[in-house]
C-alpha positions, 0 to 999 in steps of 0.5 A, spaced: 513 480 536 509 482 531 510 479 524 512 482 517 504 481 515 502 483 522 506 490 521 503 492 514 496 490 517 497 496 522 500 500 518 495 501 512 490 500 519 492 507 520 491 510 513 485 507 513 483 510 520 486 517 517 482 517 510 489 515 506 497 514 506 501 519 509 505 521 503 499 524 499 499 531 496 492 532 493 495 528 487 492 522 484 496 516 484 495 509 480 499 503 483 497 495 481 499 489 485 504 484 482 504 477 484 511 475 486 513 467 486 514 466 493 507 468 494 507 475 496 506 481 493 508 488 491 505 494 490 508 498 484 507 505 480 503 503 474 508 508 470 514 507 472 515 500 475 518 501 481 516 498 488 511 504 492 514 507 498 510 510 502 514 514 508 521 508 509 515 502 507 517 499 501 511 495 499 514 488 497 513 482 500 505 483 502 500 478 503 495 478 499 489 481 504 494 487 505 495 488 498 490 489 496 487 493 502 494 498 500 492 498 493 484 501 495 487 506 500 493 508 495 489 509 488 482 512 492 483 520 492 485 523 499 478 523 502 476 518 498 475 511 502 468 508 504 
């Protein structure tokens, strides 16, 4: 059985692998990590506050490795990743 970690690492695999997050729609988006005290992180829309949710993904309780992957595919534009 795959961990929590395990998931969100093959999840974002995949947007790295198909050029970004499923849910774009040409608009640029802005995200920031915060660091929770329970040592994982959660993706937020930097103006709104809220956690992201791509798809039925709510990004919280992250490791960093995958946070900060999630936050270079979510905040390059669609075609965008090296």
């Amino acid at each position: 059985m795959k961990s929590k970690h395990d998931e969100d690492a093959s999840i974002i695999s995949g947007w790295e692998s198909r050029g970004g997050d499923p849910d774009r729609s040409g608009q640029s988006h802005q995200y920031g990590r915060r660091f929770e005290g329970d040592g994982t992180y959660t993706i937020y829309h930097v103006f709104s506050g809220n956690v992201a949710t791509i798809g039925a993904w709510k990004m919280e309780g992250l490791s960093p490795k995958n946070a900060a992957r999630a936050l270079r595919v979510l905040n390059n534009p669609p075609g965008g990743l090296r």
